[in-house]
C-alpha positions in Angstrom: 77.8 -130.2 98.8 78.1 -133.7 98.7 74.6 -134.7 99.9 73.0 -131.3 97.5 74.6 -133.4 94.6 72.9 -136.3 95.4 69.6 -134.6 95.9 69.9 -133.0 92.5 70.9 -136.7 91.0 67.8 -138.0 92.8 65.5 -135.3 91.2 66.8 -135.4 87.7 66.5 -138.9 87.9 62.7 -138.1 88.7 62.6 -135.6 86.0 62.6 -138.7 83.5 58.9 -139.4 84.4 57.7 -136.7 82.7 57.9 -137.7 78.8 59.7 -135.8 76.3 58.4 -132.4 75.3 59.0 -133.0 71.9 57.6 -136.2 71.2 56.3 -137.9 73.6 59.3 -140.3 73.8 60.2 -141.6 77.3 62.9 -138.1 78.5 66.5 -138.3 79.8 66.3 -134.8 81.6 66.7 -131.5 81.0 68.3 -130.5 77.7 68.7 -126.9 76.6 66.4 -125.7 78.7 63.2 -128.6 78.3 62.9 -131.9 79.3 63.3 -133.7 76.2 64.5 -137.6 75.1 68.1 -138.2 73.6 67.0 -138.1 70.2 65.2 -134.8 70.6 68.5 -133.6 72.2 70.7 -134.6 69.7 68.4 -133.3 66.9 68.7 -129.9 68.2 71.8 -129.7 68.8 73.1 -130.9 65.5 70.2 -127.9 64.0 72.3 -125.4 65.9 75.7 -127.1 65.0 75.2 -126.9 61.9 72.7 -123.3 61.6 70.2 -125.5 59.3 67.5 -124.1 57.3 65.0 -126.6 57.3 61.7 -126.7 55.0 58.4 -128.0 55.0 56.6 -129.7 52.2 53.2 -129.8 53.7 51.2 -127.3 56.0 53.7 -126.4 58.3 51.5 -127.8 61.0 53.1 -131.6 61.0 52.4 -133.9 63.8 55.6 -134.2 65.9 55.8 -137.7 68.4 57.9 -140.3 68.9 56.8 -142.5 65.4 56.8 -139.2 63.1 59.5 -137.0 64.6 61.8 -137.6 61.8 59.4 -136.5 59.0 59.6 -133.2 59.1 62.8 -131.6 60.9 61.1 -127.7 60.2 58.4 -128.7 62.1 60.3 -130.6 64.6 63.0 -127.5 65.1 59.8 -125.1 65.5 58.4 -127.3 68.5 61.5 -127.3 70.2 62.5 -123.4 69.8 58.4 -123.1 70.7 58.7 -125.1 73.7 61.8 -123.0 74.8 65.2 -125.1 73.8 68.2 -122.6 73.6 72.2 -123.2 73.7 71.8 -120.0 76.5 68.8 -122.2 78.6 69.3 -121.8 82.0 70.1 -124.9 84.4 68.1 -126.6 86.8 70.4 -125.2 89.7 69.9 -121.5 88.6 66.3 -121.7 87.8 64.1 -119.7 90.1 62.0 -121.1 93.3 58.8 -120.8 91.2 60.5 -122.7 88.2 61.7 -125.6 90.3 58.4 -125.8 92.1 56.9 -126.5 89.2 58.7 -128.9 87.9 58.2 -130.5 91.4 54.9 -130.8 90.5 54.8 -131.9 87.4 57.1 -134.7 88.5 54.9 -135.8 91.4 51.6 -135.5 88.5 53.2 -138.1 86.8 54.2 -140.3 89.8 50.9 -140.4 90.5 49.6 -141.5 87.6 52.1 -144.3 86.9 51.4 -145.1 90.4 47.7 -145.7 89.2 48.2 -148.1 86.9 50.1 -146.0 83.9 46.8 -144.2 83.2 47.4 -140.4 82.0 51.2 -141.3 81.7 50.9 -139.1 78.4 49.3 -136.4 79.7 51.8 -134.0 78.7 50.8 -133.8 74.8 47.1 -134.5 75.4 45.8 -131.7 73.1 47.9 -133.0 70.2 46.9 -136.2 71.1 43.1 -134.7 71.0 44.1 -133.0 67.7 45.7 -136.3 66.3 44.1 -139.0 67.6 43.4 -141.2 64.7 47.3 -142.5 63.4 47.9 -140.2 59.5 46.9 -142.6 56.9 48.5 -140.6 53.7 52.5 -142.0 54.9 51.5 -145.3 55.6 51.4 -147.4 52.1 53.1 -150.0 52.9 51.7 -151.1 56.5 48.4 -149.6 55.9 47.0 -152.8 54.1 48.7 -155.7 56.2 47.2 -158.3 53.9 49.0 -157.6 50.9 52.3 -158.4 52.9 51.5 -162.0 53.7 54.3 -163.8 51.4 57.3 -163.9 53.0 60.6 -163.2 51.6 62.7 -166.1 49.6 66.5 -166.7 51.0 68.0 -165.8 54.0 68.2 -162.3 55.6 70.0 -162.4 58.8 70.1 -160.0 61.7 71.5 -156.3 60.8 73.6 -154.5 63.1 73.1 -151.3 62.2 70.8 -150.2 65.2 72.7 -148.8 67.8 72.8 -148.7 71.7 73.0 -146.1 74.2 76.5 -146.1 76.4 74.3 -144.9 79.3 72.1 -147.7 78.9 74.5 -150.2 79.1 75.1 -150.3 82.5 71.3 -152.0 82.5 72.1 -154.7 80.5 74.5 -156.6 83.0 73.7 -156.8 86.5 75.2 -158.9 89.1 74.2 -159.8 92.6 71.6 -158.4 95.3 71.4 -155.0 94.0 71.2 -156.4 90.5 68.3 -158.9 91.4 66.3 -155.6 92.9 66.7 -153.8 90.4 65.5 -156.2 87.6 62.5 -156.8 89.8 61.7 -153.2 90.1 62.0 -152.8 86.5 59.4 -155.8 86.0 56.9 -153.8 88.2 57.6 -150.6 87.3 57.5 -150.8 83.1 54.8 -149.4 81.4 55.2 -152.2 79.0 54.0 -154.7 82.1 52.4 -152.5 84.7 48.9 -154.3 83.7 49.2 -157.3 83.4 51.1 -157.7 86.6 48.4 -156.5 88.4 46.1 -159.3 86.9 47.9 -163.1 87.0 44.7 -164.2 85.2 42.4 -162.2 83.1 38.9 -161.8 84.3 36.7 -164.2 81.9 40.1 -165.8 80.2 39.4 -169.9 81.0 43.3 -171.8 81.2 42.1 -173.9 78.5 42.5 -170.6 76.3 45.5 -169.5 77.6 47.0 -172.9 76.6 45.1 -171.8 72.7 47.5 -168.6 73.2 50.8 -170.4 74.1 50.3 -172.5 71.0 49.6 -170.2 68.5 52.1 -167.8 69.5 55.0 -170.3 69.7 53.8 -171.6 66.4 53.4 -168.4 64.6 56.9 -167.6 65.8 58.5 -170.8 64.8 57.1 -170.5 61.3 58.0 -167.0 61.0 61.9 -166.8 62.3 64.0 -166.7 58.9 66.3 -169.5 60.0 65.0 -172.4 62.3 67.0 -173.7 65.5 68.6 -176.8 63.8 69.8 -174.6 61.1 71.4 -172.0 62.8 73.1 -174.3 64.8 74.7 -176.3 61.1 75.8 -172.5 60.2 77.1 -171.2 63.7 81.0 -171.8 62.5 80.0 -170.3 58.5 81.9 -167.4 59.1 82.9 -164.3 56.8 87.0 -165.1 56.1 89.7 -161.9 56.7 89.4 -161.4 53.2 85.7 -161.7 52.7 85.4 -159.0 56.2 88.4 -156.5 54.4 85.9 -156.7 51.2 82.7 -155.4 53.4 85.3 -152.9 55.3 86.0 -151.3 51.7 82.0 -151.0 50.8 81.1 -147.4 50.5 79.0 -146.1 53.5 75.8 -145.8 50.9 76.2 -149.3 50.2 76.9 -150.9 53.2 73.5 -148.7 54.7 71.6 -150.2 51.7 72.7 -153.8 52.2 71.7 -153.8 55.3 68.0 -152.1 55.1 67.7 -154.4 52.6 68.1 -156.8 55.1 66.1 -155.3 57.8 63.5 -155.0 55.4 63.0 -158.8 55.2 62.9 -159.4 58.9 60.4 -156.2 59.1 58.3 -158.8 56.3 58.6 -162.0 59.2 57.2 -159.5 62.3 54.7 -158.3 60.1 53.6 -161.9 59.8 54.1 -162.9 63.1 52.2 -160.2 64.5 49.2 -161.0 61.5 48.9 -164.7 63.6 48.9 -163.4 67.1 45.3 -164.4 67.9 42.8 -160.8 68.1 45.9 -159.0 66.5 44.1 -158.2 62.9 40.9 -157.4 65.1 42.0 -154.4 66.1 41.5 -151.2 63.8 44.1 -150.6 61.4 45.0 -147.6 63.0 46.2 -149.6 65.8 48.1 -151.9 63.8 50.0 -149.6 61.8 51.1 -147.8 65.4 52.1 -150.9 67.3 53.9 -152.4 64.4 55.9 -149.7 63.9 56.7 -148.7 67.5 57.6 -152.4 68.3 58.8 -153.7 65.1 62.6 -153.0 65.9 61.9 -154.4 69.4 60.8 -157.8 68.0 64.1 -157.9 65.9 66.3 -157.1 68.8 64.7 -160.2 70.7 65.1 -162.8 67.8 68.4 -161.2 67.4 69.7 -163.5 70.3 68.9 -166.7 68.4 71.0 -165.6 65.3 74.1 -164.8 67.9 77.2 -166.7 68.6 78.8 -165.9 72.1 81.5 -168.0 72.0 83.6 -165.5 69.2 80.8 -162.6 69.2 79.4 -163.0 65.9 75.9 -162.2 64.4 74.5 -163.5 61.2 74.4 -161.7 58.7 73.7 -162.4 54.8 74.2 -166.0 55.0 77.0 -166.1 57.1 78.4 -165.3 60.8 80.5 -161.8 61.3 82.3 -159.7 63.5 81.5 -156.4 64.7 84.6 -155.0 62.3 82.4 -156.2 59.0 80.8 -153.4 59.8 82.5 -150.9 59.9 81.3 -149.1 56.4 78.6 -148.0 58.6 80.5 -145.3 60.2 79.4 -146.3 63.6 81.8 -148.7 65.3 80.8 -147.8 69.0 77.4 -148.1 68.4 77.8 -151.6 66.1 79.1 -153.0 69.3 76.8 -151.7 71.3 74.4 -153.5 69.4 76.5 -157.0 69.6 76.3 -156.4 73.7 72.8 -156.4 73.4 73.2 -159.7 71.4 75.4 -160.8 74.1 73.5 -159.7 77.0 69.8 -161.3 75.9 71.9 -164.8 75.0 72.6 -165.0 78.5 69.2 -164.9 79.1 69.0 -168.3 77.6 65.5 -168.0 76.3 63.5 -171.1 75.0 61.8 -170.6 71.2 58.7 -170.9 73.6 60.0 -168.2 75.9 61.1 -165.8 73.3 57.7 -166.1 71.3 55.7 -165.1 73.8 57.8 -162.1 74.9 58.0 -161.0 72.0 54.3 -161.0 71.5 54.1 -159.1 74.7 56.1 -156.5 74.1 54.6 -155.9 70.2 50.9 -155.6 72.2 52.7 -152.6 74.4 49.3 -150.4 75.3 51.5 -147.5 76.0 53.0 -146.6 73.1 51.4 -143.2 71.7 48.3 -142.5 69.4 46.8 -146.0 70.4 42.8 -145.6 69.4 41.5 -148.5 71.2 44.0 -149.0 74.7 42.1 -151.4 76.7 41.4 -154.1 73.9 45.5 -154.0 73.3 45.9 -154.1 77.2 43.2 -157.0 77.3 45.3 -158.9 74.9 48.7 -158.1 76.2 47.0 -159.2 79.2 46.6 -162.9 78.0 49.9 -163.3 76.2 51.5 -162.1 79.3 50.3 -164.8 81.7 51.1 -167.1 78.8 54.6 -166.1 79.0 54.0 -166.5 83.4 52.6 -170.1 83.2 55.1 -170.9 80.4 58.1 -169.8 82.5 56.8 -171.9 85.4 55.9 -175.3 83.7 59.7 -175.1 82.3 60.7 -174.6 85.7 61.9 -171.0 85.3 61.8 -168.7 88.0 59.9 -164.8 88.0 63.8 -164.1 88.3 64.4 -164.5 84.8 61.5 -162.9 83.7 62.6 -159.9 85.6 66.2 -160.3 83.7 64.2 -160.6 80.2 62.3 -157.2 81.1 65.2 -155.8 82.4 66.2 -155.6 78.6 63.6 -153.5 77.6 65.5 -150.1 78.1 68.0 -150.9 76.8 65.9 -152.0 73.4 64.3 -148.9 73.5 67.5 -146.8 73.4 68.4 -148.6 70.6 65.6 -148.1 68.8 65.8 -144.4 69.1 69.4 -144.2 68.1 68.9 -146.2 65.1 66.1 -143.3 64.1 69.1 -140.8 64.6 71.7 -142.6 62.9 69.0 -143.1 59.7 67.8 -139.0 60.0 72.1 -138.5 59.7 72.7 -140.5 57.1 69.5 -139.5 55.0 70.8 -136.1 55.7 74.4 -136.7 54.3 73.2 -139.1 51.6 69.3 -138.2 50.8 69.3 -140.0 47.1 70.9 -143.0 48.4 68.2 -142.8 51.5 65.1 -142.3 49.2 66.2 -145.9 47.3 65.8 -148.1 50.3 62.9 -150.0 50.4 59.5 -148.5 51.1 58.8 -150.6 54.1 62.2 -150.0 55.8 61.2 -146.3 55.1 57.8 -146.1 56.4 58.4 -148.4 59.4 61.5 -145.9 60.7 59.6 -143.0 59.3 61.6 -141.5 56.9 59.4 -142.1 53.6 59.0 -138.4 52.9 60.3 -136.9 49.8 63.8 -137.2 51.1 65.4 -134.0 48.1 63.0 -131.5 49.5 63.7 -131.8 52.7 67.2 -131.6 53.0 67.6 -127.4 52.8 70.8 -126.3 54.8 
């Protein structure tokens, strides 16, 4: 029995190859019968929770992926009951010998390709992707012309905890000895995010001379775009909120505290929409591809400079002006995943990234040639390319070792999760409180995709 268990932990670990059916989204397993990602999963199991009755204000034919899952929940409930998702789904241990043979194969398929180099990773939803190839222009006012955000915001905004972690992901955010190392280093190999550039220490045609161009005007992009610079985050570490001045937040209504703090968000969003504007061959690429990587990677961009606004030694994160506690946030309605978040903080301190180090990795991870409904893929993974080996050669002249870049990628997971959960957490609360939801700010809406017409889509 023992070593049966272990096979069948081995396989469903496998099974998480194979994107979600839903979206697209990197998949947990097998969830009411189809291999789906957490946030699918939770989504249909708070549809049949709660027996909604969704509607749809367009065509009943919305696209469904990771960036526009939350924009229409009828469509999004017909793909899953489509694709097969049931309470009464069968198991993987009573599914027949045909089922699990397939499944076999699909998982091996995908192996392969990741094996290859990450080509035909999203393979799965290739005739939506055929069918939606270009990125939907009419939801995207805000991004859709980049140049008309270019001033950035006045005062200081700092970093929201409001995102929220994964408990299952945790366990990759601290990892201690042999076993730790290998795994980090297999996680720097194996992400899609890297898998290129890897393979390619210096672009073909890419002189030193212009990687050197790179380093500097991603580091000085950065510098002029963080909302607080070193020296002054170090004057304000010990400005912290007072017991009373925590109690007051405590006391906020839920609707409030949620708008305070996309209020907030939305000012940072303003700073990586800048940032990523200077990253040289950035605003080259089509403005499809802009839109999609800014979204998809905007939240992962805040998560890094997240680090530089965190204060280990009493676990504090700034926040409108001042340093506070996980408890300030407790309005939110979502202490376990507040501290979550604050981990994360905690975790990617450790790291002790230079402002050198954490420009560049950011920049890497924005350029991410995997994420879905990309038009042009090799230019992005040409780019990536450069600002990758950047990162390399900066990491070695600062006498850092590729074990620290493996702990730095190490984090990525973990971002993701959070990423995804914060998309939940918003689709909840815009279901509980749509008026308060449709009065956050239009970028903060469009970048999380939830800028639809938030009273007609709340039926049930």
């Amino acid at each position: 029995i023992l070593i049966f268990n272990n096979l069948f932990a081995s396989f469903s670990a496998q099974i998480e190859v194979i994107p979600c059916k839903i979206c697209g989204d990197k998949s947990s397993g097998i969830h009411y019968g189809v291999i789906t990602c957490e946030g699918c999963k939770g989504f249909f199991r708070r549809s049949q929770q709660n027996n909604a009755m969704y509607s749809c204000s367009r065509q009943r034919n919305c696209l469904i992926d990771r960036t526009n899952r939350n924009r229409c929940q009828h469509c999004r409930l017909q793909k899953c009951l489509a694709l097969g998702m049931s309470r009464d789904a069968v198991k993987f241990g009573r599914m027949s010998k045909k089922q699990r043979d397939s499944l076999y194969a699909e998982v091996q398929k995908h192996q392969q390709s990741q094996e290859c180099g990450g080509v035909g990773v999203c393979e799965e939803n290739g005739d939506m992707a055929d069918h939606n190839r270009t990125y939907r222009r009419g939801s995207s006012a805000a991004l859709s012309d980049l140049d008309d955000i270019s001033t950035l915001p006045e005062g200081s905004a700092g970093s929201s905890s409001s995102s929220q972690s994964s408990p299952d992901q945790s366990s990759l955010d601290f990892v201690d000895g042999n076993h730790g190392i290998k795994h980090e280093y297999q996680l720097l190999h194996e992400s899609g995010l890297f898998s290129h550039a890897i393979l390619n220490p210096l672009p073909e045609g890419c002189s030193l001379l212009e990687i050197e161009r790179i380093t500097q005007s991603v580091v000085k992009s950065h510098i002029e775009t963080s909302q607080y610079g070193t020296e002054e985050l170090k004057r304000m570490a010990w400005n912290l909120y007072s017991p009373e001045e925590t109690r007051s937040y405590q006391t906020k209504s839920a609707e409030v505290m949620w708008q305070q703090c996309a209020f907030h968000i939305t000012n940072a969003i303003q700073y990586v929409v800048e940032f990523a504007k200077r990253i040289s061959g950035f605003m080259d690429l089509c403005q499809n591809d802009q839109i999609i990587l800014l979204k998809a990677g905007c939240m992962d961009v805040l998560l890094i400079r997240m680090c530089r606004a965190y204060n280990p030694i009493n676990n504090t994160l700034l926040f409108d002006g001042k340093f506070a506690t996980p408890q300030l946030f407790k309005a939110l309605g979502c202490d376990d995943l507040v501290s979550a978040v604050f981990d994360l903080a905690k975790s990617l301190s450790r790291v002790s990234m230079s402002e050198e180090e954490m420009a560049l990795f950011s920049a890497t991870v924005l350029l991410s040639p995997d994420r879905p409904w990309l038009t042009d893929v090799q230019k992005i993974q040409k780019l990536q390319e450069k600002v990758y080996v950047s990162l390399q050669r900066c990491l070695q002249k600062e006498g850092a070792s590729e074990e620290k870049l493996a702990k730095m990628v190490s984090k990525l997971p973990v971002m993701r999760s959070i990423c995804n959960l914060h998309i939940d957490k918003l689709e909840f609360f815009r279901l509980v409180h749509p008026e308060t939801a449709y009065t956050f700010p239009p970028l903060y809406r469009e970048v999380f995709g939830s800028e639809i017409t938030f009273p007609d889509s709340t039926e049930g």
